[in-house]
Z-matrix of the N, CA and C atoms (Angstrom, degrees):
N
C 1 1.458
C 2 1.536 1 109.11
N 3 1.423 2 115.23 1 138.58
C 4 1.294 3 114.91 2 176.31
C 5 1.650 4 110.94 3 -105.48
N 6 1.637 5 101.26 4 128.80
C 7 1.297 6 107.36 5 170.32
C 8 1.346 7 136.93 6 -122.59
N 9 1.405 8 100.09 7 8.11
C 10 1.982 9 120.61 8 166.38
C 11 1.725 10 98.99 9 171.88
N 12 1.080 11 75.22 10 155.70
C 13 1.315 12 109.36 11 -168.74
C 14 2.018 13 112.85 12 -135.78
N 15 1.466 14 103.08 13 144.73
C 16 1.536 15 81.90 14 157.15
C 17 1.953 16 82.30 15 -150.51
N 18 1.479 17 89.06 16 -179.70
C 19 1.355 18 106.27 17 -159.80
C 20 1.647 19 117.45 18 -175.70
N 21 1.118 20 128.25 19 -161.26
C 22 1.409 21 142.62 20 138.87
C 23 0.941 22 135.17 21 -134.73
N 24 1.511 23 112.41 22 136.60
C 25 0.977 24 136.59 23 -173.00
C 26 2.021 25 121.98 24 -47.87
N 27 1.125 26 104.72 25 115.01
C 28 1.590 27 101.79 26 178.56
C 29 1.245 28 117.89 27 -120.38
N 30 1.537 29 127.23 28 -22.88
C 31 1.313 30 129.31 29 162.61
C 32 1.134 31 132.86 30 -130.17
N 33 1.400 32 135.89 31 139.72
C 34 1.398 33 134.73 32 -177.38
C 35 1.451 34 109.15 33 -96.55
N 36 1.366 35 152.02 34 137.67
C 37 0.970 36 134.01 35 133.58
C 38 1.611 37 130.02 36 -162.84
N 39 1.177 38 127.14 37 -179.48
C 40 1.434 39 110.95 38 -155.54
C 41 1.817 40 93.13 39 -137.58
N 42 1.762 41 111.57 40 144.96
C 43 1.403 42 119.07 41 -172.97
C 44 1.455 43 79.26 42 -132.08
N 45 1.792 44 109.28 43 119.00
C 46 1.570 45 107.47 44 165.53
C 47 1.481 46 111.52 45 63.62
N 48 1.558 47 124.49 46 -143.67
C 49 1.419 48 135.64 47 139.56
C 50 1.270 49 125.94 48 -37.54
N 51 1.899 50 114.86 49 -32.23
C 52 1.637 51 94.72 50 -166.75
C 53 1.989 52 112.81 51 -75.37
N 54 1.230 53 98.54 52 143.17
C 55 1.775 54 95.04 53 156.91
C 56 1.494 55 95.24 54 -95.43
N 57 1.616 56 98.35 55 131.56
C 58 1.294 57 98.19 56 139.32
C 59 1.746 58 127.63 57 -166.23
N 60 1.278 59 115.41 58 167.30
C 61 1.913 60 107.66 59 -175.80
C 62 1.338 61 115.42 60 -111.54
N 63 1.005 62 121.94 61 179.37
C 64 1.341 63 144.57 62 -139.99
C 65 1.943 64 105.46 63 -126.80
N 66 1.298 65 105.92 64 56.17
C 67 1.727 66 114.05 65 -157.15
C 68 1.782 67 125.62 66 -68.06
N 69 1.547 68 106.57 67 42.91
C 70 1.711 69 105.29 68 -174.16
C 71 1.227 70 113.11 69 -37.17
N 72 1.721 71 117.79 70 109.27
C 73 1.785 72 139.11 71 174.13
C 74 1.529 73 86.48 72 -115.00
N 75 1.567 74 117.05 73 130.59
C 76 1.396 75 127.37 74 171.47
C 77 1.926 76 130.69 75 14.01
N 78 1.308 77 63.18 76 51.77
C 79 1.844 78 86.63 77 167.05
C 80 1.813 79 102.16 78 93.00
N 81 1.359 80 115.38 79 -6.15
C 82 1.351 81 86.95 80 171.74
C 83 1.353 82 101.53 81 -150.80
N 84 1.461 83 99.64 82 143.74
C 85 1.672 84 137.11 83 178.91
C 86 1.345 85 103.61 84 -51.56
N 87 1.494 86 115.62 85 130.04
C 88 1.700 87 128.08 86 164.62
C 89 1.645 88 97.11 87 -115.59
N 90 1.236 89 97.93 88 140.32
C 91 1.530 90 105.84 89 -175.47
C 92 1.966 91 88.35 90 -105.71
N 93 1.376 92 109.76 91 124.19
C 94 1.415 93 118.63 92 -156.21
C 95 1.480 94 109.36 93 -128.19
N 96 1.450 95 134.55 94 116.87
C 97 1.147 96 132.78 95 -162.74
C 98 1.836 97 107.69 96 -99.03
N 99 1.294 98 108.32 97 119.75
C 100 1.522 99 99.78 98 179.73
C 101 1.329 100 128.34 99 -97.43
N 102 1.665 101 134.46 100 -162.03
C 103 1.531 102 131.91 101 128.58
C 104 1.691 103 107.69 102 -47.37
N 105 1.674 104 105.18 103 163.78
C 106 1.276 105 101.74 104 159.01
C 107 1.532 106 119.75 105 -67.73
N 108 1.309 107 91.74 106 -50.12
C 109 1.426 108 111.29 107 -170.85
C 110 1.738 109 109.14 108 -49.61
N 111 1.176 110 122.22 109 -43.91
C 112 1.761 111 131.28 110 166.32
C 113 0.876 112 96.08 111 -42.50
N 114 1.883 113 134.00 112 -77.50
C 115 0.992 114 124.87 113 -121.06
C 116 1.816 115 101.37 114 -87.62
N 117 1.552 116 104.88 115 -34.07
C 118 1.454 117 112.63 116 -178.68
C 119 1.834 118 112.13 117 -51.46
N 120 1.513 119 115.90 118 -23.37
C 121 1.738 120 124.37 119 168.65
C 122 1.416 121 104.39 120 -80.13
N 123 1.109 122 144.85 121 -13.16
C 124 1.084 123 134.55 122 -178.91
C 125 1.576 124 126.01 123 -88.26
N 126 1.599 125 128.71 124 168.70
C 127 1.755 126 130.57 125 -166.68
C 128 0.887 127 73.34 126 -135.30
N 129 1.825 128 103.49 127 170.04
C 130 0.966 129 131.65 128 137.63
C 131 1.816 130 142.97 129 -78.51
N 132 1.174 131 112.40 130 121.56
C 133 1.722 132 98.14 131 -150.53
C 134 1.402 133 99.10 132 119.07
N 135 1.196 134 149.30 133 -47.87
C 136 1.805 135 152.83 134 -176.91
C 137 1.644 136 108.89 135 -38.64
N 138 0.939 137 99.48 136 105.49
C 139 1.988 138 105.67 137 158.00
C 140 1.608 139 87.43 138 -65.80
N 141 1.989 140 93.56 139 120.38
C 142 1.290 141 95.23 140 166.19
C 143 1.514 142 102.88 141 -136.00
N 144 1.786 143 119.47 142 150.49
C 145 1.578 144 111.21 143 -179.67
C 146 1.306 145 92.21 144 -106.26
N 147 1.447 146 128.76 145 148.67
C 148 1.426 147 145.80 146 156.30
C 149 1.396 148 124.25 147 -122.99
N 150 1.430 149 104.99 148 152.98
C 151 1.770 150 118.84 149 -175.40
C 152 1.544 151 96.84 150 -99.56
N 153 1.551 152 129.09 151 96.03
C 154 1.320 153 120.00 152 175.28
C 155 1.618 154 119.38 153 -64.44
N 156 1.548 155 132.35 154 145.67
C 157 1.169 156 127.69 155 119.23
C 158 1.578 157 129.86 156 -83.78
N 159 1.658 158 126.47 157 132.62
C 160 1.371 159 103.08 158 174.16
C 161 1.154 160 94.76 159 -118.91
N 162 1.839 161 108.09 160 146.02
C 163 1.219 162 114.23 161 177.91
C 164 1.655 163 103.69 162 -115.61
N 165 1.334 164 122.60 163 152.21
C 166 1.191 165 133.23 164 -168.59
C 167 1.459 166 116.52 165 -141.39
N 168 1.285 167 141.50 166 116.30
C 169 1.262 168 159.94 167 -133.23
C 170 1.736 169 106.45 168 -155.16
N 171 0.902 170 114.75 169 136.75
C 172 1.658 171 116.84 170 179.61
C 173 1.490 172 102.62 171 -38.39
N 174 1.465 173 133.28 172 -48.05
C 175 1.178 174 104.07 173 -161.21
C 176 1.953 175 106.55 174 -134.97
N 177 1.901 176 82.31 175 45.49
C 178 1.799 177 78.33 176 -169.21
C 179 1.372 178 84.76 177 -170.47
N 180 1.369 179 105.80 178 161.55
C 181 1.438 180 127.34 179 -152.88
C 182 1.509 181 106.82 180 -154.80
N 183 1.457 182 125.67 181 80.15
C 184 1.525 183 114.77 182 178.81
C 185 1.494 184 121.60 183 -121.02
N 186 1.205 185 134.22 184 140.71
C 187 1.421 186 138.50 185 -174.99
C 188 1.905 187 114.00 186 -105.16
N 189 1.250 188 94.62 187 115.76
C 190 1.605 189 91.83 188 178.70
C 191 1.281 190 97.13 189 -119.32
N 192 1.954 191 106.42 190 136.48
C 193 1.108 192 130.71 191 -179.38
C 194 1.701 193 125.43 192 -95.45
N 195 1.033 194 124.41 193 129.93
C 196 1.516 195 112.98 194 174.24
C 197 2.174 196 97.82 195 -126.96
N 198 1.040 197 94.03 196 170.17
C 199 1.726 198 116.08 197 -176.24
C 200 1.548 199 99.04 198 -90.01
N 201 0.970 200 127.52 199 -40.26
C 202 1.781 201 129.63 200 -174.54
C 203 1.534 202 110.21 201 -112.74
N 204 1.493 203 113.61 202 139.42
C 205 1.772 204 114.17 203 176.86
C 206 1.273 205 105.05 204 -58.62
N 207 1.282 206 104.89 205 -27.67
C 208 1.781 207 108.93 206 -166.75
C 209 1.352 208 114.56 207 -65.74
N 210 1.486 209 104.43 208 -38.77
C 211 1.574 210 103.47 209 176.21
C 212 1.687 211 118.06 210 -64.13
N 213 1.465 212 91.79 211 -37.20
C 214 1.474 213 94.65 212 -160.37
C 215 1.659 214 106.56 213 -73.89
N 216 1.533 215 108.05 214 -13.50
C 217 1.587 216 113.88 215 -177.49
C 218 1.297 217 100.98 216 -83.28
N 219 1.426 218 125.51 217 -27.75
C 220 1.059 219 125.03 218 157.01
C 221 1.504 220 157.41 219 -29.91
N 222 1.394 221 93.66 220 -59.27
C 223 1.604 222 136.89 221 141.67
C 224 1.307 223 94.71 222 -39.09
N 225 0.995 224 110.78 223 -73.59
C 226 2.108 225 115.68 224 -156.47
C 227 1.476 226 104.11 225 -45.67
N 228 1.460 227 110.77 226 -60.76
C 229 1.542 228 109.26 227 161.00
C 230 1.227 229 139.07 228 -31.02
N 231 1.287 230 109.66 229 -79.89
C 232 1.670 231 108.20 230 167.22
C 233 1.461 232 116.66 231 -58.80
N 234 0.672 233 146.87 232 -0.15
C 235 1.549 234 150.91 233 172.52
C 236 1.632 235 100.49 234 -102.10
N 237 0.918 236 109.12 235 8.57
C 238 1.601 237 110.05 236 -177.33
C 239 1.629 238 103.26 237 -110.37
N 240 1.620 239 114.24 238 -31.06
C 241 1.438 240 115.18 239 -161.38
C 242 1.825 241 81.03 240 -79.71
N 243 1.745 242 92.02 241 148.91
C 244 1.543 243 108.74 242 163.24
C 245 1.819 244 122.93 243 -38.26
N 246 1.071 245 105.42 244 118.53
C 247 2.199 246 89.33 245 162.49
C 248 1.869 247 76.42 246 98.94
N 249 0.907 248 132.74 247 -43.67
C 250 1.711 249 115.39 248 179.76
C 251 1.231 250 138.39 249 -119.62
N 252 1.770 251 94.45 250 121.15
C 253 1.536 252 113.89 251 -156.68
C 254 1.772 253 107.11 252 -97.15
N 255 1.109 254 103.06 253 178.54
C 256 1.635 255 117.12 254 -172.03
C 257 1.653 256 107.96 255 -41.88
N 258 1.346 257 92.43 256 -49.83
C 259 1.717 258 88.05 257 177.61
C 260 1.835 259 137.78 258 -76.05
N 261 1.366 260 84.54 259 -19.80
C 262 1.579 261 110.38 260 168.45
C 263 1.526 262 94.07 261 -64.80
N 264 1.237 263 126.81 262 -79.22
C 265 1.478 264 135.28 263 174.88
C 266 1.646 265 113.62 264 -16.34
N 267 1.201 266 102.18 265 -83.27
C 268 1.426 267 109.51 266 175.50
C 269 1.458 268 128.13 267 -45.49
N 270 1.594 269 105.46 268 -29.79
C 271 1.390 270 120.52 269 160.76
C 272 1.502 271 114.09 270 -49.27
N 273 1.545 272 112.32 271 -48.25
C 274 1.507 273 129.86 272 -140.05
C 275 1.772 274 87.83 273 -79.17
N 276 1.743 275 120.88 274 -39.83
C 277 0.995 276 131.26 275 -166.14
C 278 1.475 277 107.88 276 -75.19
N 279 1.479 278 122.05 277 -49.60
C 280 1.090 279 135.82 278 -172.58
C 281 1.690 280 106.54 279 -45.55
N 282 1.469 281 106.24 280 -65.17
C 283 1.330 282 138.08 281 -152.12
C 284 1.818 283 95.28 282 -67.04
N 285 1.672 284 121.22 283 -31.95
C 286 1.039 285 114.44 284 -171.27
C 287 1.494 286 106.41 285 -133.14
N 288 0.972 287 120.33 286 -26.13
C 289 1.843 288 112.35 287 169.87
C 290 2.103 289 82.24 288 102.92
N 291 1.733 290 114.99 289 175.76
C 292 0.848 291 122.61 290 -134.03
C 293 1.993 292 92.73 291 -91.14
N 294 1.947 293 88.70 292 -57.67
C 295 1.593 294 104.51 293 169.60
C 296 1.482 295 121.81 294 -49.05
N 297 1.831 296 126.11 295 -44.91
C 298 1.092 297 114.82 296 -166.22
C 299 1.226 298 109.85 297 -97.25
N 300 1.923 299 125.37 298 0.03
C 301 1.747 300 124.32 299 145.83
C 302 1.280 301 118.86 300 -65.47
N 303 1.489 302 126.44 301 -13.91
C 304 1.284 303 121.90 302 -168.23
C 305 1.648 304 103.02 303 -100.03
N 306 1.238 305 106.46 304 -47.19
C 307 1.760 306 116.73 305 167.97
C 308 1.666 307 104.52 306 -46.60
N 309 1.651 308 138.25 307 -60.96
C 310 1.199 309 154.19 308 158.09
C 311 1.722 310 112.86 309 -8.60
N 312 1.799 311 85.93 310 -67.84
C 313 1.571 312 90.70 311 -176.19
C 314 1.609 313 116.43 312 -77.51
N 315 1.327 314 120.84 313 -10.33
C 316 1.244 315 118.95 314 178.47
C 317 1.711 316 111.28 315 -91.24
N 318 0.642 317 98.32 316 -32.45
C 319 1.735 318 121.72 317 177.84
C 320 1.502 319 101.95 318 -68.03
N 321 1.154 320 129.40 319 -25.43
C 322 1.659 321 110.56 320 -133.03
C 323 0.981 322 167.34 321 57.32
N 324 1.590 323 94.71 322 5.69
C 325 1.718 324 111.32 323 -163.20
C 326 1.382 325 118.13 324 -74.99
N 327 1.118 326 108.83 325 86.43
C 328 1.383 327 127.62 326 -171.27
C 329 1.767 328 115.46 327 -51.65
N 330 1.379 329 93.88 328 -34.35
C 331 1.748 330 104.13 329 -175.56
C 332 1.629 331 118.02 330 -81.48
N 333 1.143 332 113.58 331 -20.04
C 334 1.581 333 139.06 332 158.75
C 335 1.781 334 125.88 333 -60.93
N 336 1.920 335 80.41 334 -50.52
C 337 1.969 336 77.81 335 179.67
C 338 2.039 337 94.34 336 -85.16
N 339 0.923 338 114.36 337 -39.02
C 340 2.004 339 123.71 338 169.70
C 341 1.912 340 102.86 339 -13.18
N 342 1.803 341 96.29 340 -37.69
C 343 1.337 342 99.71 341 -171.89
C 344 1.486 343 118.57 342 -55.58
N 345 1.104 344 112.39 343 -29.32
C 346 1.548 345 125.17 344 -164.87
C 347 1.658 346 106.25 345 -67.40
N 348 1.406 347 115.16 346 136.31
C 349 1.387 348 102.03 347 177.12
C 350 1.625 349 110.11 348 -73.80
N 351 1.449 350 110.56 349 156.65
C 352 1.435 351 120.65 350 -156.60
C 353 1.339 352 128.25 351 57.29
N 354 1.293 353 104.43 352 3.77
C 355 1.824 354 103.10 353 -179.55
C 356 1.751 355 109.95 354 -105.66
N 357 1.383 356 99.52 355 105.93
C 358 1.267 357 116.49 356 148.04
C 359 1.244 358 157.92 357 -41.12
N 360 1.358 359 147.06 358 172.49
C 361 1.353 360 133.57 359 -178.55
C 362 2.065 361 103.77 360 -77.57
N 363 1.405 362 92.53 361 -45.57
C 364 1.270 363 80.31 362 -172.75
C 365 1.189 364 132.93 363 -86.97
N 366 1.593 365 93.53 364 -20.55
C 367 2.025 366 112.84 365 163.63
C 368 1.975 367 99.68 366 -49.68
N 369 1.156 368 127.15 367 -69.15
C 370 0.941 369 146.02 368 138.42
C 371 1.587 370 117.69 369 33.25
N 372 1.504 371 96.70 370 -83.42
C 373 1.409 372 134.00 371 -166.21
C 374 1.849 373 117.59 372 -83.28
N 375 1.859 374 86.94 373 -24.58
C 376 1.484 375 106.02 374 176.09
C 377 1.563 376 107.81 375 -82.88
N 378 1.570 377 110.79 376 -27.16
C 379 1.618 378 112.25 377 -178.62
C 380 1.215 379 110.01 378 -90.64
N 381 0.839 380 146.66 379 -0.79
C 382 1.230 381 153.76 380 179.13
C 383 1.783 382 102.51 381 -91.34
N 384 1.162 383 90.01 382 -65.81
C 385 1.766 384 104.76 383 -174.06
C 386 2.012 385 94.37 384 -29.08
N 387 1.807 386 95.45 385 -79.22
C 388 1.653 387 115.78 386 -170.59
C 389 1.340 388 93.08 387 -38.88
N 390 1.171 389 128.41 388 -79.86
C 391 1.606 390 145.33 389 -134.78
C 392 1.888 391 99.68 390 -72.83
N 393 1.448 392 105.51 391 -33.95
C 394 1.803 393 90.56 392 -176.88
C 395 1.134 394 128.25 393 -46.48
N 396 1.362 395 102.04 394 -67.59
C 397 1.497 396 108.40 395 -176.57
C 398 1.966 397 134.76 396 -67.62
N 399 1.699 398 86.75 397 -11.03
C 400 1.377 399 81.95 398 -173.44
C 401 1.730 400 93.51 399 -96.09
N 402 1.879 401 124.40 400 -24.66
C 403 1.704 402 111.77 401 151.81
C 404 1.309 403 118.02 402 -52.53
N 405 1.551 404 133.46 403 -34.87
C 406 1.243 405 122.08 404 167.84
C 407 1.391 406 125.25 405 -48.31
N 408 1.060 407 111.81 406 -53.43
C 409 1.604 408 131.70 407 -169.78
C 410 1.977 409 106.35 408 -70.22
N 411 1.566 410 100.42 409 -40.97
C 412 1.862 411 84.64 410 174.75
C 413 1.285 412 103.83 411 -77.81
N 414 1.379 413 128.20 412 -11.93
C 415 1.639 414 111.01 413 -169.70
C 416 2.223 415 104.40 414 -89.47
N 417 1.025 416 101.72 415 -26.23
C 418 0.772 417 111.13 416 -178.34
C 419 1.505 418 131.90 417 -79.72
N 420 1.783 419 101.61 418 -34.15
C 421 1.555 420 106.99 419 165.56
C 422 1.512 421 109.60 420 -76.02
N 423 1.513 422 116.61 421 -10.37
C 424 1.725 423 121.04 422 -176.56
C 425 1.515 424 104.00 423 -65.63
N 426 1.146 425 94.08 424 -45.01
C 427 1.594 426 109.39 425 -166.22
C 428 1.270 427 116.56 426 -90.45
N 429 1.376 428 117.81 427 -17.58
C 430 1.667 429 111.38 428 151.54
C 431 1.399 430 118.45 429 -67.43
N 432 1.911 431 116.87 430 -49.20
C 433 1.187 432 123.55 431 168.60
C 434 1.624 433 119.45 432 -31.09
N 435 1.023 434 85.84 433 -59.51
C 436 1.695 435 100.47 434 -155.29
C 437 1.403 436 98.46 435 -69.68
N 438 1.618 437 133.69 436 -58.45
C 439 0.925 438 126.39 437 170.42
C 440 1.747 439 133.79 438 -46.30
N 441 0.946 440 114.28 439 -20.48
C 442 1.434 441 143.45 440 -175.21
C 443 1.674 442 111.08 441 -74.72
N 444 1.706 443 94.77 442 -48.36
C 445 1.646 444 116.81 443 173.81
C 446 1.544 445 113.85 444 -63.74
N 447 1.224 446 104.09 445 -57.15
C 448 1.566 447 125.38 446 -179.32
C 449 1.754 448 125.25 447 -86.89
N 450 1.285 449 112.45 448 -44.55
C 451 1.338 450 99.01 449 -151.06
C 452 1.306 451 138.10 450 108.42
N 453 1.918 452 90.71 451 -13.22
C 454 1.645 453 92.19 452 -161.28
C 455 1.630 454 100.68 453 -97.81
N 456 1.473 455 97.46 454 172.35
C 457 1.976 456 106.26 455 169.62
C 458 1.523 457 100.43 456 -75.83
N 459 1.426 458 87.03 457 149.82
C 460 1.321 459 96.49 458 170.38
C 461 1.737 460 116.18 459 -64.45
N 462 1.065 461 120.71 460 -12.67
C 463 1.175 462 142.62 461 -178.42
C 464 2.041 463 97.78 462 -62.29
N 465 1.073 464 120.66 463 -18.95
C 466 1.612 465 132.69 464 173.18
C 467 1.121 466 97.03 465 -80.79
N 468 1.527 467 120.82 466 -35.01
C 469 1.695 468 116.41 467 -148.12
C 470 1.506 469 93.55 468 -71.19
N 471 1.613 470 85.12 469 -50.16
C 472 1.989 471 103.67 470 -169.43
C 473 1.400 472 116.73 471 -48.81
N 474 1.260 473 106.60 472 -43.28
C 475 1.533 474 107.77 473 -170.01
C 476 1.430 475 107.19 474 -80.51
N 477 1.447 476 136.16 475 -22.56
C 478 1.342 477 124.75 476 -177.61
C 479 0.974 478 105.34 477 -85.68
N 480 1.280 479 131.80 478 -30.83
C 481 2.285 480 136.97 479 174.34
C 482 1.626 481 82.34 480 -57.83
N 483 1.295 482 122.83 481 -46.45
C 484 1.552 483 99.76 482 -151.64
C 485 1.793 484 96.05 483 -73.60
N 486 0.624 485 136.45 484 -75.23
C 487 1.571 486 137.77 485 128.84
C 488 1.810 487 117.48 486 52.92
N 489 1.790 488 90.57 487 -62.67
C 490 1.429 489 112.54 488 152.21
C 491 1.590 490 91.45 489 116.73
N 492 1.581 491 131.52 490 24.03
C 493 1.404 492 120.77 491 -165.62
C 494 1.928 493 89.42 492 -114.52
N 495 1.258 494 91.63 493 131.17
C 496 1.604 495 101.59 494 174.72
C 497 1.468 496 123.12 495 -53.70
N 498 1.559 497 110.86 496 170.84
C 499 1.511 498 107.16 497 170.17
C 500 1.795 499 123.18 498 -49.94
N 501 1.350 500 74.09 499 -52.30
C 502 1.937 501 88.54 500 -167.89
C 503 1.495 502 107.57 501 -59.87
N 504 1.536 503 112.81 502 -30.51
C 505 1.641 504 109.46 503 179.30
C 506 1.206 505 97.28 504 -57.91
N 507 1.799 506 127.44 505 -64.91
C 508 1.114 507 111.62 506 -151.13
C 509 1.098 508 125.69 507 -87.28
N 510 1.457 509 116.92 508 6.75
C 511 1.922 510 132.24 509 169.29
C 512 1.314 511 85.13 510 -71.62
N 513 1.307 512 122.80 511 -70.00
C 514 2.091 513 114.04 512 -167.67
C 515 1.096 514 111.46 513 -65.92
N 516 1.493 515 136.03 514 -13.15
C 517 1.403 516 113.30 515 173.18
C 518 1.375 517 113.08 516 -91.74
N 519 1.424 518 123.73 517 -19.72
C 520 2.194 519 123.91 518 169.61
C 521 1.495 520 93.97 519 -66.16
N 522 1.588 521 122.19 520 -37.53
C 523 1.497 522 81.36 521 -164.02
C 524 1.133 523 96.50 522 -99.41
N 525 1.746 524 141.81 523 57.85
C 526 1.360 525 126.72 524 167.45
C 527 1.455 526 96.45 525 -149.06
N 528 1.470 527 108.58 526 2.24
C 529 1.433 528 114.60 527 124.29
C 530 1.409 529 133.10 528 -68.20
N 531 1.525 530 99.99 529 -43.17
C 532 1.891 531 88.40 530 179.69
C 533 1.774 532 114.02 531 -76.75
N 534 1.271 533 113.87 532 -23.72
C 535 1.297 534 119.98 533 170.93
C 536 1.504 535 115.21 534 -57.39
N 537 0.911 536 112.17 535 -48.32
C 538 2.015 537 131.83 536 -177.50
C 539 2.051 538 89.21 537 -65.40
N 540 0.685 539 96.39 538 -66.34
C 541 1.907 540 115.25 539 -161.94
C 542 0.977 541 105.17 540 116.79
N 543 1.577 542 131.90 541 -0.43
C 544 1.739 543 99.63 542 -136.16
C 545 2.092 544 104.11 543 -91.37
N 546 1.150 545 93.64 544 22.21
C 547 1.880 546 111.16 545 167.36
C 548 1.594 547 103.89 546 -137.72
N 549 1.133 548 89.36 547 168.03
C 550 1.757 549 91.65 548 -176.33
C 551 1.920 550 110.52 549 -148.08
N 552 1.026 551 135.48 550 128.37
C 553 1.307 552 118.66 551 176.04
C 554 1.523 553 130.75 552 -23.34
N 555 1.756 554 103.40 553 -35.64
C 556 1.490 555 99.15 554 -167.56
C 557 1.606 556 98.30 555 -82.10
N 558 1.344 557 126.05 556 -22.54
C 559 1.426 558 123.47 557 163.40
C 560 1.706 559 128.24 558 -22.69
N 561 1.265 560 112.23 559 152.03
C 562 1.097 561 109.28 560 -151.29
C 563 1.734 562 98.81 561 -98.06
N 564 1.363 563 141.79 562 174.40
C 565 1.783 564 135.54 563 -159.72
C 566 1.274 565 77.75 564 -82.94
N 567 1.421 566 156.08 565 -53.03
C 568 1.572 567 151.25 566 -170.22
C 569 1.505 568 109.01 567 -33.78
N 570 1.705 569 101.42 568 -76.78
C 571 1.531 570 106.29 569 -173.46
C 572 1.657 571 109.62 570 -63.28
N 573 1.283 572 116.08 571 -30.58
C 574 1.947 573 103.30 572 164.27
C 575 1.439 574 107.22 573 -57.96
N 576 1.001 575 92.39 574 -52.47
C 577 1.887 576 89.61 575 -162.79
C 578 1.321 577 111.18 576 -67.85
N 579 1.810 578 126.60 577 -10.46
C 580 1.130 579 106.29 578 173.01
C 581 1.244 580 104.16 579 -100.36
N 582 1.419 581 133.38 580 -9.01
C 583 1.656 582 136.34 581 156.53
C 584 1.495 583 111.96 582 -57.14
N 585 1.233 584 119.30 583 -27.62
C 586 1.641 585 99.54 584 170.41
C 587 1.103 586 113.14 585 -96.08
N 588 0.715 587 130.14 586 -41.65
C 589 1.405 588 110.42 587 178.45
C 590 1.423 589 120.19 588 -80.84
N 591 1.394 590 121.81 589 30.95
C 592 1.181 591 130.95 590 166.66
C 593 1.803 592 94.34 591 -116.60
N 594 1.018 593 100.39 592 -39.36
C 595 1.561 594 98.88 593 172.17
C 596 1.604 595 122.37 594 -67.62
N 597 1.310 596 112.67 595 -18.21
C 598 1.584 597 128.86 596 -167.66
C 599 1.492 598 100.14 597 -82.03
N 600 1.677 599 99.76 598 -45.71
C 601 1.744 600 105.98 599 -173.31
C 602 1.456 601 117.52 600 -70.50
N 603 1.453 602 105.32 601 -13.68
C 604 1.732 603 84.84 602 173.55
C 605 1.899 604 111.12 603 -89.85
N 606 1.323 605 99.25 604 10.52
C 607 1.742 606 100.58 605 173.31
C 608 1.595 607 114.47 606 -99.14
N 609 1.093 608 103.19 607 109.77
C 610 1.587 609 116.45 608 172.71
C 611 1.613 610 103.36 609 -65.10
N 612 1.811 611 133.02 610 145.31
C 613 0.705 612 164.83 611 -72.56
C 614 2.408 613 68.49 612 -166.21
């Protein structure tokens, strides 16, 4: 199973709706399906790293790429609820970016996720339903965790996701802060936040 890849970029091109590139990793080309929005930032020639999903179907074999695990775990989800397939997904991402699908499905905003091509009221209404509570519940056990570890506001949590660093980075980097000492609860969100991500950078990808 493939789950990232990096490479460079050698071809751009688009079938219908799909974006997708042309990803040479050690001599051989992955034909890689993106967001729009990804693929429209991208050259040809770009060292690029990706978080694969591969999907596999009796008579087809396709790999969609995202830049963050988060997205791509993302993907995994909605592509998991009944009635929505890979392309619905990628739609769902395209159409809204990573934060304002996740705000959507917690919210309900039915007229927001509607944006996606092929997505319906009730496709819609069904992702929202599945997907709320169990996005409620990881954001929420993060932020008990983490706070629990540290001390800190969740207001740390927010700004390092926005940041673009996953859950799991920033659960292992508080507690190797609290192991080190070199932060302390009574510390101020500055000196955490500049301990993780000093702690984040010595973790390779």
């Amino acid at each position: 199973m493939i789950g990232w890849l990096k490479g460079d970029i050698r071809h751009r091109l688009q079938r219908g709706n799909r974006n997708q590139i042309l990803l040479a990793c050690a001599g051989v080309g992955y034909e890689i399906q993106l967001t729009e929005r990804d693929w429209q930032q991208l050259e040809t020639g770009q060292e690029l790293e990706l978080w694969i999903h591969q999907s596999i179907s009796a008579d087809n074999l396709q790999l969609f790429g995202f830049g963050l695990i988060s997205e791509r775990d993302l993907f995994r989800e909605l592509i998991s609820v009944s009635g929505v397939g890979p392309q619905a997904g990628i739609g769902l991402l395209s159409a809204c970016g990573f934060n304002e699908l996740v705000s959507a499905l917690v919210q309900s905003d039915i007229k927001t996720l509607c944006r996606a091509p092929g997505v319906g009221k009730r496709t819609a209404e069904r992702l929202s339903l599945e997907l709320r509570s169990k996005l409620l519940k990881t954001s929420a056990d993060l932020t008990e965790s983490l706070t629990e570890i540290s001390g800190t506001q969740p207001q740390l949590i927010s700004t390092l996701e926005a940041l673009g660093y996953e859950a799991a980075e920033i659960s292992r980097a508080i507690k190797l802060i609290r192991s080190r000492g070199t932060a302390s609860p009574d510390d101020d969100e500055e000196t955490w936040l500049r301990e993780c991500i000093r702690a984040m950078s010595e973790d390779g990808p």
